[in-house]
C-alpha positions, -999 to 999 in steps of 0.1 A, spaced: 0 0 0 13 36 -9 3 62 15 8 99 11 6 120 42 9 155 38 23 172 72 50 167 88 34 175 126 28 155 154 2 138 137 18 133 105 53 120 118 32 91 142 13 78 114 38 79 91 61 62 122 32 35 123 34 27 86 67 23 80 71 -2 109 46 -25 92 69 -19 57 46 6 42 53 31 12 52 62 24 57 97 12 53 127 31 51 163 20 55 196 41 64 232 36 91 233 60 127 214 51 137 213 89 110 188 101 109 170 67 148 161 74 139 156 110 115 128 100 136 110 73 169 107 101 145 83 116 121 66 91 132 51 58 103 75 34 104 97 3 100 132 13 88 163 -8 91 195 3 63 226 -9 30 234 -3 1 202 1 -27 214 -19 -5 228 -49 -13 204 -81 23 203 -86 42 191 -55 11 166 -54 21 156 -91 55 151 -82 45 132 -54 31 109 -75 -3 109 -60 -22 89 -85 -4 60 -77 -14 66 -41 -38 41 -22 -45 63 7 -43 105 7 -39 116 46 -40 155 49 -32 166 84 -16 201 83 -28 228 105 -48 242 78 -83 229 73 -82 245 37 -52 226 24 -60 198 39 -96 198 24 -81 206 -11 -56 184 -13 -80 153 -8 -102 172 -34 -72 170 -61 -64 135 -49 -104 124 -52 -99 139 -90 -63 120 -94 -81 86 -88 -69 80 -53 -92 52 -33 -94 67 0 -86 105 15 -90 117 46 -89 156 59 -81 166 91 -103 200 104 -102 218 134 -132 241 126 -160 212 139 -183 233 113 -170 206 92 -179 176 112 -217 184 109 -223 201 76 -255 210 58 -263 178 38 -256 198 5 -223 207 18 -214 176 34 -171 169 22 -178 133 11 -199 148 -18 -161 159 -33 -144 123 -28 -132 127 7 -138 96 27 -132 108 61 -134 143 79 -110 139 114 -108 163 144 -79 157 164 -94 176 196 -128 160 190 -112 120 191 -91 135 222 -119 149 235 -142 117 235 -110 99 247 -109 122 278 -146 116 282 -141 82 284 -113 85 309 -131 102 335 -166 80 332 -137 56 349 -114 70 367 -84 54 373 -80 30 344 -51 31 327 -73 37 293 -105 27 274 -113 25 241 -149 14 223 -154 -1 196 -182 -16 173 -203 12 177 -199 21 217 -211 -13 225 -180 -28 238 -154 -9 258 -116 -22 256 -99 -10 293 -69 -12 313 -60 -12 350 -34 -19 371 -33 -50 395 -28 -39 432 -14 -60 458 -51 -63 474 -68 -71 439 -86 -105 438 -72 -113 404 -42 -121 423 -57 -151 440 -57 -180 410 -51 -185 374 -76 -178 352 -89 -217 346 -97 -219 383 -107 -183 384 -125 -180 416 -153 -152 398 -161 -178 370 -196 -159 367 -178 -125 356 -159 -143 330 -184 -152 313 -193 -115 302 -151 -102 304 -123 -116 278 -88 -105 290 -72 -96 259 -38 -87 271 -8 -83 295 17 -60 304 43 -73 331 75 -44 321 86 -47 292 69 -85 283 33 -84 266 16 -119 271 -13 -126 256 -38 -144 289 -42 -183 287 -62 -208 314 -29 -210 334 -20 -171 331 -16 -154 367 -16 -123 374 9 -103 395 13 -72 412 19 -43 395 7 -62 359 -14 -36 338 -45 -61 327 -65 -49 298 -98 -64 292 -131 -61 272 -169 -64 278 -200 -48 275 -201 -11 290 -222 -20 321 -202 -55 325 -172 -35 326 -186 -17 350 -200 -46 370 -168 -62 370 -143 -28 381 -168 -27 410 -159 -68 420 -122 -61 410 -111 -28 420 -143 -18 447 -117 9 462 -114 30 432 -120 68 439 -146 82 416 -152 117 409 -183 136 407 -170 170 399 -148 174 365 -120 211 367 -109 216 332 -78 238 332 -75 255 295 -107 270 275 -94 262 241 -106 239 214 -101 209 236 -112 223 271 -145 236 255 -153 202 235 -147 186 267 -170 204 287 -199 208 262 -193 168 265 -194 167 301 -227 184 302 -242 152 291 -234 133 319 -240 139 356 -211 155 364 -205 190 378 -175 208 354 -151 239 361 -135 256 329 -105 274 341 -94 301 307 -66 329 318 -75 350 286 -105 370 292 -117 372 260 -121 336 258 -135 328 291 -166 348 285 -170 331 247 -166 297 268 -192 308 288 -218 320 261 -211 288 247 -218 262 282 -251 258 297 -242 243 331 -208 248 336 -187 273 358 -161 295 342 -135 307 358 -107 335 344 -78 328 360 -45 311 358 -45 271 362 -10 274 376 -20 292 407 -30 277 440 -58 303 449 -75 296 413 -70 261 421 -88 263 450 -121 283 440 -125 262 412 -133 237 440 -100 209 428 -97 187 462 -115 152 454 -124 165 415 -109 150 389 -84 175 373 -74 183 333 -55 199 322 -61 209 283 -36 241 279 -14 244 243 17 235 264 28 204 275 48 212 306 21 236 321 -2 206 321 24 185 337 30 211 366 -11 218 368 -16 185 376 14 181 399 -4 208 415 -36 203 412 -25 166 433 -5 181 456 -38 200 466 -59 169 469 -76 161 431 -86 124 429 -73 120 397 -50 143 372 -48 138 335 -32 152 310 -32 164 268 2 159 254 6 173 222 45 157 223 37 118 217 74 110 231 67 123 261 38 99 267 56 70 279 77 87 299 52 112 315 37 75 328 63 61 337 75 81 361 41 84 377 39 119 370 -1 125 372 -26 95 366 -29 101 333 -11 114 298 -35 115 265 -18 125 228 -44 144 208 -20 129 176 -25 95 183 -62 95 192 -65 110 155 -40 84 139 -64 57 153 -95 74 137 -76 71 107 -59 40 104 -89 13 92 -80 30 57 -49 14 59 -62 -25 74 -89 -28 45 -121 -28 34 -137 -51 62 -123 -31 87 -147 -4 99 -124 8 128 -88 6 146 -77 16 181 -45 19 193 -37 19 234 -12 44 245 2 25 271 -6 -11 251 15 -25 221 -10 -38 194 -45 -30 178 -85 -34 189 -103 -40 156 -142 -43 148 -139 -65 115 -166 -78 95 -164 -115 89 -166 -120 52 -185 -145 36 -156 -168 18 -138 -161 55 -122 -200 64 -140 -189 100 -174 -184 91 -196 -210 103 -176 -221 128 -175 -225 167 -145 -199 186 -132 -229 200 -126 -244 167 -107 -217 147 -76 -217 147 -63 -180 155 -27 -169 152 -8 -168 179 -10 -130 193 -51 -124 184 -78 -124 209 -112 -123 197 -130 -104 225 -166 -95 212 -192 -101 186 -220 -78 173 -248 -95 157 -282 -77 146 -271 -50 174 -269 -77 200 -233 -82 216 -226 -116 217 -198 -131 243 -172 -155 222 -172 -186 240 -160 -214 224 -194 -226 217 -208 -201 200 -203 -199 158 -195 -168 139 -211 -162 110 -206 -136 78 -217 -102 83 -210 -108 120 -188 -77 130 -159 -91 153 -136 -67 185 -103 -84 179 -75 -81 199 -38 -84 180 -3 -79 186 20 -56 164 38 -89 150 3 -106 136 -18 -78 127 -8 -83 87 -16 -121 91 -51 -108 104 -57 -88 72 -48 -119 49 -73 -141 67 -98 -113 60 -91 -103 27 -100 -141 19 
């Protein structure tokens, strides 16, 4: 597959990272020579440097011959009309990025896909409904859904109290709960093991699993009854991400603080919020801190740089939040951010778009792709395709690769648990778990 990505951002570099690890042809165009060399000192791709939307670098790109058009520059306009050219040059698939959300939810005469483009991504709107997610749980590591918000992919970490410590999972002593939760994956340092009937877990292990949304639920309240949950939400930054947030959180039962220093924008925050407080003031001072109401909230921090949200949360903590999380724009500093236990939380606006994007790249019975931030490999909702070599047969009888979990079935809008009994059939849309190594393998069974 030949993918052309055109901007060489945060967003652009991860994708284009992505791809090339799984031997992808990539080419990547961006006005500015110093992050185009940046980029090819690390990652074996053509690189072309001038303007996205201009006929002629696009030409010289070669963008007929492309499979997949991915336009994520900072300019909704460029990005709009270079998947316009591309739609005319032939290419299969294109997808814009926007900011302006104007574009998410056009008139129907106006809507983008009526030019050829495929798929219109916000990166603060995937980030935003990642956040959301975070905080309807507190305290996971992540979650993800998939297959239409039925089933909801999370991680938490196992404490030297939890009961998963007490027996492998054969002789599990909750045999009940298992019967509506498939553990999909491990992550003991730097190992990832994939759970078996003799797996154990250990202290300290990060356990990702996946279930229905209230048998998640049911099941963090058996595993992890301790957890703190928060019924009040301080956002600290009213920009594009603080504001989506909050008009999100306004939804749910939770009480929600907007914290904006500019003026300006706190009062356009505030003409645009029904039910949420706005407060001007600086999120890096204790006294704002403290009339936003942050002991036993849950605390964000959403402001354009990356270090200010890591010392916002350190002291929004320090003065008694239940929880801290954090957007970081900088997808490097992810892992690190987490693994020194910085705040409970680090999110990467970049990568929540790159997984909007990437079931373009796994084919056409893939209708969606997550990634983990914390967790090596991919959540997929694939439809089983009729000449598929599984259709029509029991879970216990096919014979996965080693590395894939197959951890939810959606049938006629029913989710179905995969026990061993029960047959898959074509059409039947599929959550599977796989690891980096196997997720081509998946594809070839699929493309069958």
């Amino acid at each position: 597959m030949r993918v052309l990505i055109i901007g060489a951002g945060n967003a652009g570099r991860n994708l284009a990272t992505k791809l090339c690890a799984e031997k992808r042809d990539v080419v990547l165009i961006d006005r500015n020579p110093d992050a185009l060399a940046e980029v090819q000192s690390q990652l074996d791709i053509l690189t072309i440097e001038g303007e996205g939307s201009s006929p002629v670098v696009l030409d010289k790109a070669e963008v007929a011959k492309a499979d997949l058009v991915v336009a994520v520059t900072d300019s909704d306009e460029t990005n709009i009309l270079a998947c316009v050219i591309a739609h005319v040059a032939g290419v299969p698939h294109k997808v814009a990025r926007v900011s302006n959300r104007d574009f998410l939810t056009p008139p129907k005469q106006l809507d983008l896909q009526r030019v050829g483009i495929d798929l219109v991504v916000s990166q603060k709107e995937e980030c935003a409904s990642e956040l959301l997610n975070i905080l309807r749980m507190p305290g996971t590591l992540e979650s993800v859904d998939l297959l239409d918000g039925n089933v909801l992919a999370v991680g938490i970490r196992v404490h030297m109290d939890s009961p998963l410590l007490r027996s492998p999972l054969r002789t599990f002593p909750n045999q009940e709960i298992l019967r509506f939760i498939r553990f999909i994956s491990i992550v003991r340092g730097d190992d990832l093991i994939v759970p078996r009937g003799d797996t154990e877990f250990l202290v300290g292990d990060d356990a990702y699993f996946v279930g229905r949304r209230e048998d998640v639920s049911r099941f963090l309240e058996w595993a992890w009854p301790e957890r703190a949950m928060a019924d009040k939400v301080v956002i600290a930054g009213g920009g594009d991400l603080g504001l989506r947030l909050a008009q999100l959180l306004e939804g749910t039962d939770k009480e929600s603080v907007l914290i904006e220093l500019s003026e300006e924008r706190a009062h356009e925050c505030s003409e645009r919020l029904d039910r949420t407080l706005v407060i001007k003031g600086d999120a890096l001072d204790r006294k704002t801190l403290e009339n936003a109401g942050v002991q036993k909230a849950a605390f964000v921090a959403t402001m354009h740089d990356d270090e200010n949200n890591i010392i916002a949360c350190l002291l929004a903590e320090k003065m008694g939040a239940h929880f801290t999380l954090a957007e970081i724009n900088k997808p490097e500093y992810v892992p690190i951010v987490n693994d020194l236990s910085l705040l409970d939380r680090a999110v990467s606006p970049p990568l929540s778009m790159v997984s909007a994007i990437l079931h373009f790249v796994r084919g056409k019975y893939v209708k969606e792709a997550a990634l983990f931030h914390h967790l090596p490999g991919e959540l997929l909702d694939m439809v089983l395709p009729p000449k598929s070599k599984w259709a029509g047969k029991a879970v216990k009888d096919i014979k996965m690769p080693l590395g894939v979990v197959l951890a939810g079935v959606l049938r006629n809008k029913e989710v179905l648990v995969p026990t061993g009994d029960l047959v898959v059939q074509a059409g039947d849309r599929l959550a599977i778990f796989a690891i980096p190594q196997v997720v081509g393998k998946l594809e070839s069974i699929f493309r069958r």
